[in-house]
C-alpha positions in Angstrom: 68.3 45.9 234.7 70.4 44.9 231.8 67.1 45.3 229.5 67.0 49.1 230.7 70.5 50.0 230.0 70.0 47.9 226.3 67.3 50.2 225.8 69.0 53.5 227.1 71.6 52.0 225.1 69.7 51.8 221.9 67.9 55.1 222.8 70.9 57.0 222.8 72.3 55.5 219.8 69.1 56.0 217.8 69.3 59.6 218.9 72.9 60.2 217.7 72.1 58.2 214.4 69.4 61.0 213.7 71.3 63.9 215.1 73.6 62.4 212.4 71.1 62.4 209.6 70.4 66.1 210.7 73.4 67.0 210.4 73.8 65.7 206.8 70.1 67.0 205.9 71.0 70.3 207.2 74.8 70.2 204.6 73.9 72.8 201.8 73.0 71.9 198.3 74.5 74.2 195.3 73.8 73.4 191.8 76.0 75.5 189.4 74.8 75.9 185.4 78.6 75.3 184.7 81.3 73.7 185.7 83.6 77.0 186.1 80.9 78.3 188.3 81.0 75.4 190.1 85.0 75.7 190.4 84.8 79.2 192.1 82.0 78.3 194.3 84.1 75.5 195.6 86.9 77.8 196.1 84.4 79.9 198.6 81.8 77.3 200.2 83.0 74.8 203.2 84.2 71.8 202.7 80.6 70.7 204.1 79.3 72.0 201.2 77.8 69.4 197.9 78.4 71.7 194.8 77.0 70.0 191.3 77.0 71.2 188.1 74.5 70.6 185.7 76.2 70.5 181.9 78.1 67.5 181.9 81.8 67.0 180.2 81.6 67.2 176.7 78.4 69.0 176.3 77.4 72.3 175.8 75.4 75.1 177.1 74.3 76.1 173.9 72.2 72.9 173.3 71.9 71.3 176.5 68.8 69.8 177.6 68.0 68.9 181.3 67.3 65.0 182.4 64.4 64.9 184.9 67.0 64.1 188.2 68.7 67.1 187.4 65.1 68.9 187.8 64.9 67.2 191.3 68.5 68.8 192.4 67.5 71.8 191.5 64.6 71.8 193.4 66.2 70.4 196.7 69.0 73.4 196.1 70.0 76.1 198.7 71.6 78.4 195.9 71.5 78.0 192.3 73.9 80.0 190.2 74.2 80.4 186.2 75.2 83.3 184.1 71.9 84.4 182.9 69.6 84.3 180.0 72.0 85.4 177.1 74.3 82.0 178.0 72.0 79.2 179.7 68.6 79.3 177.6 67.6 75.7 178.6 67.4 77.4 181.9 65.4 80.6 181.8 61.9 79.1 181.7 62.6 77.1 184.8 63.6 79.7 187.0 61.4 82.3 186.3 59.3 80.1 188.3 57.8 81.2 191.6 59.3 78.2 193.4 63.0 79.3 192.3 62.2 82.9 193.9 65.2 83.9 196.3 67.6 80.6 195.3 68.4 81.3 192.0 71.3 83.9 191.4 72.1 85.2 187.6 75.7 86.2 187.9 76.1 87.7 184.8 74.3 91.5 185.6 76.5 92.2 189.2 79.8 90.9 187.1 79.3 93.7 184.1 77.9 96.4 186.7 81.2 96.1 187.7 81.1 95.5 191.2 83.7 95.1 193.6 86.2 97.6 191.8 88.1 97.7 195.2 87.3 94.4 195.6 86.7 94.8 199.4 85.0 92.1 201.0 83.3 93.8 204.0 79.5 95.1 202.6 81.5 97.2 199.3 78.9 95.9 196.5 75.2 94.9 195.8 74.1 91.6 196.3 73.9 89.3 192.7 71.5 90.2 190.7 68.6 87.4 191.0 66.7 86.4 188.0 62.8 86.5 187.9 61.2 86.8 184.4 62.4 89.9 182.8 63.6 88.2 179.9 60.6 85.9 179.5 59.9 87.8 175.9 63.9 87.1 174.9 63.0 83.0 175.3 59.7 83.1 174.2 60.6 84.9 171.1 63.1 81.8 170.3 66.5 83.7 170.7 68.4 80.7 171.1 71.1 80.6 168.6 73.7 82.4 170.7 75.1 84.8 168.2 76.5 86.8 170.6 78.1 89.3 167.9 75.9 92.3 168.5 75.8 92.2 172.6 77.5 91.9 175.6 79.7 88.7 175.6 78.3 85.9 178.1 81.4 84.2 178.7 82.5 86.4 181.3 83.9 83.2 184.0 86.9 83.5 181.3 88.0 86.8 182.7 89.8 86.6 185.8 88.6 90.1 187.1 84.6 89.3 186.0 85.2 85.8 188.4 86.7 87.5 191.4 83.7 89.9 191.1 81.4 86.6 190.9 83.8 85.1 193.7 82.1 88.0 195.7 78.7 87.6 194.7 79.0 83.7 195.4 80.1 84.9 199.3 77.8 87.1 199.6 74.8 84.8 198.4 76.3 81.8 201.0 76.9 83.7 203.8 73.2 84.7 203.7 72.3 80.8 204.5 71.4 79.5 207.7 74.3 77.5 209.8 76.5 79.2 207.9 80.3 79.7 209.6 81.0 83.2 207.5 84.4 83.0 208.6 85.3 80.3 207.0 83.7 82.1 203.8 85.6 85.3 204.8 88.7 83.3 204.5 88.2 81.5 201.6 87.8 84.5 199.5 90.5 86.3 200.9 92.8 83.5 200.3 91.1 83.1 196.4 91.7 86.5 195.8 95.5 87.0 196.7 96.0 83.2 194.5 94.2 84.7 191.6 96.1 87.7 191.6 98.9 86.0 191.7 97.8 83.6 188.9 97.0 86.5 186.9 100.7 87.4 187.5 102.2 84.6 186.4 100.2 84.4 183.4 100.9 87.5 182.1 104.7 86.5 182.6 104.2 83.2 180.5 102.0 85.1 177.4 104.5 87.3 177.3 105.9 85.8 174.5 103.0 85.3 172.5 102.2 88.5 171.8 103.1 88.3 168.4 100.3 85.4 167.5 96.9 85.9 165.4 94.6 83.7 167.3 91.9 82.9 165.3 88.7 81.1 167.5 86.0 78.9 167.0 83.3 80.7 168.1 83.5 84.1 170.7 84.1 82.3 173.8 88.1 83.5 174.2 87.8 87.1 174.0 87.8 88.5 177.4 90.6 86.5 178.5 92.5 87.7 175.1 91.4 91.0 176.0 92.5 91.2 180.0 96.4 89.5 178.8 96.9 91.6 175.7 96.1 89.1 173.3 94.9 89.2 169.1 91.7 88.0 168.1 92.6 88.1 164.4 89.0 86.1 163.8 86.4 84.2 164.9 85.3 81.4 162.6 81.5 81.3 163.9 79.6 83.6 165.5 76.6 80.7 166.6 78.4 77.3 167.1 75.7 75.3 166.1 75.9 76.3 162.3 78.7 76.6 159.7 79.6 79.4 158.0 78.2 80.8 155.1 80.8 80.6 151.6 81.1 84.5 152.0 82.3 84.5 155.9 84.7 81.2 155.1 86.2 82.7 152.3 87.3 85.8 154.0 88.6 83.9 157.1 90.5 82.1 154.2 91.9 85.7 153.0 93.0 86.3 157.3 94.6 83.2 157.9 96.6 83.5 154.8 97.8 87.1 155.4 98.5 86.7 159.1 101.5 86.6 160.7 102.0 82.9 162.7 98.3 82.7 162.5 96.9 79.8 165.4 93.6 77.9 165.5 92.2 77.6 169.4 89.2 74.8 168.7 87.3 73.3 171.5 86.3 70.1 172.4 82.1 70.4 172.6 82.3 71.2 169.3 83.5 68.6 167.2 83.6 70.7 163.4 85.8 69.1 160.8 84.8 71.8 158.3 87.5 74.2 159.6 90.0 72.2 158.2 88.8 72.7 154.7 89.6 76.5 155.2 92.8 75.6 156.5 94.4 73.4 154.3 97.2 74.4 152.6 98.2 77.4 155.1 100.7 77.5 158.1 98.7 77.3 160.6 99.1 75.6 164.4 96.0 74.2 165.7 95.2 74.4 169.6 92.5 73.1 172.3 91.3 74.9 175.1 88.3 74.1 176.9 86.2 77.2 178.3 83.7 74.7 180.1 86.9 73.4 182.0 86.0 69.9 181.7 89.0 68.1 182.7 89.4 70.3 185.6 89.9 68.9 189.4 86.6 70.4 191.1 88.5 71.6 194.0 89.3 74.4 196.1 92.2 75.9 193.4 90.4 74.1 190.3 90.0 77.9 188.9 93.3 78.9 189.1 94.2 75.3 187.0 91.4 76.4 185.0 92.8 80.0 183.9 96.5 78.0 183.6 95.2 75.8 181.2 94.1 78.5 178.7 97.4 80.1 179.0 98.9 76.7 178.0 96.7 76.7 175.1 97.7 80.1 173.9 101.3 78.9 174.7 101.0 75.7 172.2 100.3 77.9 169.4 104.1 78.9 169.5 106.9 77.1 167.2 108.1 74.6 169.6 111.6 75.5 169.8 109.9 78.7 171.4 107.6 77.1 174.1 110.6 76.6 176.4 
């Protein structure tokens, strides 16, 4: 007798041990390109949900190149979201794969269609736009110096409209999984959206007294946050960050910086150039970090709204000091 209830015993805990594992099997999987993706799908997705991105701190899309485990994850992936082709190049071959059919998601198309104008979260927009091979001939043809002087900017997670619209896509692409409770997605972007906006508020309080600054950036990457708050790009000191700039292009910038009124520097830390300081030297200029791959970011529910914060503070470090308070 006391064998059977052992073994009913041991029966029944076996059976909860793999209802268990179920239940962890069945936990989705989203791999983000970037870490700011990853910060506004954690602001939708459960708290059930593993979110990983695959550029790690300190490196950069631009030249990043994939380990082999990183392959696997994206295999064993529910959702995969990245910009697109024109930012992610180490990506575009992989995904045009049949295998990725259905689970990868290029944000970048839905976010400059301009979805989502009312923002209205019940059925308002068209699904993301997912990415099959249509730009096979732009990576074949070697397009991978990301000039991106001549087309569409790519950095569009900097602009706090362009995310809520991916905030919408990134819904909409979750709620489509199975097990899903779209409730608690319902209310997760619903409560994102009123704390952007009123982020977005409060920034445009705190800039408003740097108005009155040239910002000059390292490569193209701040312009659509300059643009939504009002800001001056005065220049841009490379348009592909993985070369210098001609004699030519760092002379004129010389020529800018000199004739600008409280002209400020905004460099960023994957790119580790000493040569700008040559063009500097000798001119008033304040020099300020901000990270557009939000490196030292919580990744957490409100890590966007730090995120969008923190390139406010970088704008705001460009003032004299007796100013910033």
């Amino acid at each position: 007798m006391r064998f059977t209830k052992t073994l009913a015993a041991a029966l029944i805990s076996s059976a909860g041990a793999l209802t268990s594992l179920h239940t962890q099997a069945a936990e989705l999987q989203v791999v983000t390109s970037l870490k700011p993706l990853e910060l506004l799908v954690r602001a939708i997705a459960d708290d059930k949900t593993e979110v990983t991105s695959l550029v790690p701190p300190g490196a950069s899309p631009h030249t990043y190149q994939m380990r082999p485990s990183q392959r696997r994850l994206l295999e064993e992936a529910d959702r995969i979201f990245w910009v697109g082709p024109d930012m992610e190049t180490f990506l575009v071959r992989l995904l045009a794969g049949e295998e990725f059919s259905g689970r990868q998601v290029a944000l970048a198309k839905a976010s400059e269609d301009g979805h989502h104008d009312d923002h209205d979260t019940e059925n308002s927009h068209e699904p993301a736009a997912v990415y099959h091979d249509e730009h096979d001939a732009h990576e074949e043809s070697g397009h991978h110096d990301h000039d991106h002087g001549d087309g569409e900017d790519p950095h569009i997670w900097i602009d706090p409209e362009l995310a809520l619209t991916m905030a919408h896509d990134i819904h909409d692409q979750l709620a489509q999984l199975p097990g899903v409770d779209t409730n608690v997605l319902d209310a997760n972007l619903a409560r994102f959206e009123s704390n952007l906006q009123a982020t977005e508020l409060d920034i445009r309080a705190r800039l408003a007294a740097a108005q009155g600054i040239s910002l000059f950036t390292y490569h193209d990457a701040f312009r659509r946050f300059a643009e939504h708050y009002g800001l001056e790009i005065a220049g841009v000191l490379t348009l592909n960050p993985e070369r210098s700039p001609g004699a030519r292009h760092m002379a004129e910038l010389q020529q800018q910086l000199k004739a600008s009124p409280s002209p400020c520097l905004l460099t960023e830390p994957q790119f580790n150039r000493q040569w700008w300081h040559s063009i500097t030297q000798g001119i008033d200029i304040r020099v300020a970090t901000w990270d557009p791959l939000a490196s030292d970011i919580d990744s957490s529910a409100t890590g966007y709204l730090e995120f969008q914060q923190s390139m406010a503070t970088a704008v705001l470090s460009c003032l004299p000091e007796q100013a910033q308070h």
